[in-house]
C-alpha positions in Angstrom: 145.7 -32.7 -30.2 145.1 -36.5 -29.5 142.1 -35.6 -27.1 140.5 -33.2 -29.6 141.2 -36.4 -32.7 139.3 -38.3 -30.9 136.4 -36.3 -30.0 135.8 -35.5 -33.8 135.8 -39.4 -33.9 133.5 -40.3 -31.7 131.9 -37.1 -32.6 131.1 -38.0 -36.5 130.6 -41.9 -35.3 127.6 -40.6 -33.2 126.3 -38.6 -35.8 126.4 -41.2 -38.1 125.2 -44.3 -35.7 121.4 -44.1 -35.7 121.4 -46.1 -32.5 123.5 -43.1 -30.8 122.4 -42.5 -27.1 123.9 -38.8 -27.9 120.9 -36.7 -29.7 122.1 -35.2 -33.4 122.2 -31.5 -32.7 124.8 -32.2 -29.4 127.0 -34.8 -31.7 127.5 -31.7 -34.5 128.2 -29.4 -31.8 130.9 -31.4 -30.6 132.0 -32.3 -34.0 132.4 -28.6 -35.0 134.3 -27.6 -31.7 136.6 -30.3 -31.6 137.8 -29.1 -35.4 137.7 -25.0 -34.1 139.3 -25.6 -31.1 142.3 -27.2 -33.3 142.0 -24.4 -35.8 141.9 -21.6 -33.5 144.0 -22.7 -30.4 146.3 -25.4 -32.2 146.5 -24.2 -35.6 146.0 -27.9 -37.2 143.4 -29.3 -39.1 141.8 -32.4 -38.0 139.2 -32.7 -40.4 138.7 -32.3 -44.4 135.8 -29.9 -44.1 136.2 -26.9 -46.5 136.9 -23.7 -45.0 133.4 -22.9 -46.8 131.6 -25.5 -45.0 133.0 -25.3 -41.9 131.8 -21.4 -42.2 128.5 -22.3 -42.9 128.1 -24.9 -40.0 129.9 -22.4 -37.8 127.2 -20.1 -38.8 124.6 -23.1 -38.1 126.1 -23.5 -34.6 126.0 -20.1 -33.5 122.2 -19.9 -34.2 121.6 -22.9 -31.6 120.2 -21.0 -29.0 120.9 -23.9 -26.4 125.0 -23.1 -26.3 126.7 -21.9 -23.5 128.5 -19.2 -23.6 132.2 -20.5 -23.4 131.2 -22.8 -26.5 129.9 -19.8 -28.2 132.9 -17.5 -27.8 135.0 -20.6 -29.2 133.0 -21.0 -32.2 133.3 -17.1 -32.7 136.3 -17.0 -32.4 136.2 -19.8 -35.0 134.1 -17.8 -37.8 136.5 -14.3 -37.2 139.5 -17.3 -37.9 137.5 -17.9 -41.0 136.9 -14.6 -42.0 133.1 -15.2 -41.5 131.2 -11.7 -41.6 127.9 -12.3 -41.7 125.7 -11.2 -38.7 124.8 -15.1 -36.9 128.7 -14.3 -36.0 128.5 -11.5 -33.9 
């Protein structure tokens, strides 16, 4: 849990730093799987995102064509934890 606290951290600081050597788009991504991975695997929350927001930038990740296909499985795995249905899910 430390590990995964810390790489929303650094994620969101890197997000927010316009100076960051680590482009926007990979910065959310690891933002947004350091708070699934908690949800689905650790069942905590590590962040105050809304279940409703966290959806939608689920659903914003998984239309990233760039992901792997580890990451991907994680963040559906994420969005069927959520109760996400819409179609950028499956």
């Amino acid at each position: 849990m430390e590990l995964l606290e810390l790489i929303q951290k650094f994620a969101k600081r890197c997000r927010k730093g316009p100076e960051s050597a680590v482009p926007d788009e990979v910065s959310t991504i690891l933002y947004l799987l350091s708070i699934t991975v908690a949800r689905t695997k650790c069942h905590a929350r590590i962040s105050r995102l809304d279940d409703e927001s966290l959806r939608a930038s689920l659903q914003w990740a998984l239309a990233q064509s760039w992901l792997d296909g580890e990451t991907r499985q994680l963040f559906l795995e994420g969005a069927a934890a959520l109760g996400q249905t819409d179609e950028a899910a499956s």
